[in-house]
C-alpha positions in Angstrom: 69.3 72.6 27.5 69.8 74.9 24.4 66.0 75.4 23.5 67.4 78.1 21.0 67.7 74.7 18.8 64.1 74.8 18.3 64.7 77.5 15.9 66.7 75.7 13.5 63.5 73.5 13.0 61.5 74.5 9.8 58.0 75.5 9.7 56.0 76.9 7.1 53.1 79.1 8.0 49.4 78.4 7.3 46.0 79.4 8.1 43.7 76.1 9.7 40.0 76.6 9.0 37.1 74.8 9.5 32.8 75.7 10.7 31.6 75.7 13.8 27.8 75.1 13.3 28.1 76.5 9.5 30.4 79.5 10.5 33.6 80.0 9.7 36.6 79.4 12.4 40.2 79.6 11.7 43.6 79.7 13.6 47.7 80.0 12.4 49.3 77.0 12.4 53.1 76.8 11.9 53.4 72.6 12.3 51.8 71.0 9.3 53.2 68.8 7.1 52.3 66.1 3.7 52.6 62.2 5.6 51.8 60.2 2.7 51.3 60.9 -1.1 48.6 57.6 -1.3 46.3 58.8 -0.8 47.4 62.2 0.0 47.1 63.4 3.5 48.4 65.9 5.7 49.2 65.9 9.4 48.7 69.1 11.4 48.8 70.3 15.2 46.1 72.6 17.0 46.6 73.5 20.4 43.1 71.9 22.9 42.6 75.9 23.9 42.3 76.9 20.1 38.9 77.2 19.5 39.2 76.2 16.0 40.3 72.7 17.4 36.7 72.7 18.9 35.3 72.7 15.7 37.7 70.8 13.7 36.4 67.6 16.3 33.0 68.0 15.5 33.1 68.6 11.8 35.8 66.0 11.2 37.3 68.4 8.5 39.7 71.1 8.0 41.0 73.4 5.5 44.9 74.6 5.4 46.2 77.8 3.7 49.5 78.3 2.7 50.6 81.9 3.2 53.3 83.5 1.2 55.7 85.8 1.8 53.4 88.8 0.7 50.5 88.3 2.4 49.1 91.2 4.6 50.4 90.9 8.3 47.1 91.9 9.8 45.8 88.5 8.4 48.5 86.8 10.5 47.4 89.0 13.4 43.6 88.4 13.1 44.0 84.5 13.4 47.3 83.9 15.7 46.5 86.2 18.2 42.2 86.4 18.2 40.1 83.8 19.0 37.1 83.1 17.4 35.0 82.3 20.4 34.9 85.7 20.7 35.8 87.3 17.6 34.5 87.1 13.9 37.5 86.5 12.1 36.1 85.8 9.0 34.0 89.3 9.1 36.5 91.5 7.3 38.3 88.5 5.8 37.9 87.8 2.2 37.0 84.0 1.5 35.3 81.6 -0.8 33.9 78.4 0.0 36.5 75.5 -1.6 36.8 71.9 -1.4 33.7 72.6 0.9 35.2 74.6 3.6 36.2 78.2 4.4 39.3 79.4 2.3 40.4 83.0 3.4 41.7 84.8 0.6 45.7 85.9 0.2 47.1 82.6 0.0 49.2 80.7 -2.3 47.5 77.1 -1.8 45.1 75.4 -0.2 44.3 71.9 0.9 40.7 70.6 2.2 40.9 67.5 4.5 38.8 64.9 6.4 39.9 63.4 9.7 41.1 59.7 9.2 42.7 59.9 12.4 44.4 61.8 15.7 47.3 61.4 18.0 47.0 63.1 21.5 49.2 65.2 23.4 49.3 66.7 26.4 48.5 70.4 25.2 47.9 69.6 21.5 45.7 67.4 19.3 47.6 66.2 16.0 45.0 65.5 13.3 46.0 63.5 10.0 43.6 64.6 7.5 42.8 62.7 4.1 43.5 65.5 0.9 40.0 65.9 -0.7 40.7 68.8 -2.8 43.1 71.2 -3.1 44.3 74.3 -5.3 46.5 76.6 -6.2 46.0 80.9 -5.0 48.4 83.5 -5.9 51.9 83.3 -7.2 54.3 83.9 -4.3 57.1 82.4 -2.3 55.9 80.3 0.7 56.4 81.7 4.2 58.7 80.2 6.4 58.5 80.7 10.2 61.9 82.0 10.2 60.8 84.1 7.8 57.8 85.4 10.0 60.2 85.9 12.9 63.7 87.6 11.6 61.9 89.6 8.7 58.4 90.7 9.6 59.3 90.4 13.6 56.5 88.4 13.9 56.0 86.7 17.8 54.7 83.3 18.4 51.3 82.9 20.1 51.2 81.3 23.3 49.4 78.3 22.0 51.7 77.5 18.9 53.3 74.0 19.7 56.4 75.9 18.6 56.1 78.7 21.2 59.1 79.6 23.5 59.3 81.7 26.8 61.4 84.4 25.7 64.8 84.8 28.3 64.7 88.3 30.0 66.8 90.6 28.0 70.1 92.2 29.6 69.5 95.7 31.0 70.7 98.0 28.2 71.0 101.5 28.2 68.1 103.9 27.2 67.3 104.2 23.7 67.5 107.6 22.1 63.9 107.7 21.2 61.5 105.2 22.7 59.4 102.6 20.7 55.8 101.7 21.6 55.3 97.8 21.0 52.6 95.4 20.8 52.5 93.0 23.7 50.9 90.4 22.0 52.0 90.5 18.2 55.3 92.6 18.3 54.2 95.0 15.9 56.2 98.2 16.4 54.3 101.5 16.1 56.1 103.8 13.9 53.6 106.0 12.6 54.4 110.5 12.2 51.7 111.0 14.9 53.0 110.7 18.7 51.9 107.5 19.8 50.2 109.2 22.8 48.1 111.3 20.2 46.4 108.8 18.9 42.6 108.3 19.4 41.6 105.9 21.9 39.5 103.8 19.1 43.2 102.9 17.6 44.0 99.7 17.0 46.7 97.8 16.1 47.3 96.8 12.4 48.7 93.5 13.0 46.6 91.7 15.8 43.4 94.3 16.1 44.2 94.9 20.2 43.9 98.7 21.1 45.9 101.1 22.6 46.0 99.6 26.2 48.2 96.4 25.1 51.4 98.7 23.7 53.9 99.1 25.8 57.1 101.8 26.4 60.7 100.3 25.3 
């Protein structure tokens, strides 16, 4: 089987927020879709590990932000590849409170929803959510996944319903000069300094891991 098909499948990339006990949670999400226009509602998928499908359970609501092709990588990085069990997404994340849920900032739309119904899956939980509010952000072009891969480079988080093993690459000779890259975003250092120069506090811009997760290619 072909899974390279998979890619000619279109997504759109969005930010999936909701609280957890009044704070603020959010994950990517790259399947999400309109069902029905009346009344309005929206279907999306969450992978059962994301924490963020935790709280979207208990609140019965949830919040999804279109990005555009501008927005700021790191913002991808903070919520696709972070959880917020652990980390505070929302800490150096911009947002304002609309439709009644948390809204981060750099968007170009936004959509709050109630819960009118699930479907289960094996790995995912799909939740069709009722259009409450919704508005419109900033003016740009809306981000494709095959945008996300082919132009910012972007990887897929484990836990995306759209993820893929990658094939081991064919050897290939040695590149002239040698690339540190992310192991869990695929951001590719390119900075003046030496990559071994930098200080041990440095983190990545995209996801926020440190030094330790790079690796030599």
């Amino acid at each position: 089987m072909d899974k390279t098909a998979f890619y000619d499948l279109s997504y759109g990339v969005y930010l999936c927020t909701s609280w957890d006990e009044g704070k603020p949670v959010g994950c990517v999400a790259n399947s999400a879709m309109q069902i029905t226009s009346q009344p309005a509602t929206i279907a999306v998928s969450i992978n059962k590990n994301n924490y963020t499908h935790k709280a979207i359970q208990e609140s019965g609501h949830f919040a999804l932000t279109v990005l555009g092709e501008g927005v700021d990588p790191a913002l991808i990085g903070t919520f696709g590849f972070r959880t917020s069990k652990e980390f505070d997404k929302f800490a150096q994340t911009p947002y304002a409170v609309r439709g009644k849920l948390p809204v981060p900032e750099g968007g170009v739309a936004w959509f709050s929803c109630k819960v009118v119904s699930t479907m289960d899956t094996s790995t995912h939980t799909v939740f069709l959510g009722e259009v409450l509010d919704c508005g419109k952000l900033a003016k740009d072009t809306p981000m494709t996944y095959s945008y996300y891969h082919k132009v910012l480079k972007g990887k897929t988080a484990k836990n995306a319903p759209t993820y893929q093993a990658e094939e081991p690459a064919p050897a290939a000779p040695a590149p002239a000069e040698a690339k540190w890259v992310c192991s869990v975003c695929g951001y590719v250092y390119d900075g003046e300094t030496p990559f071994e120069e930098l200080p041990d506090s440095w983190t990545c811009p995209r996801c926020g891991v440190g030094k330790e997760f790079f690796k030599q290619q």
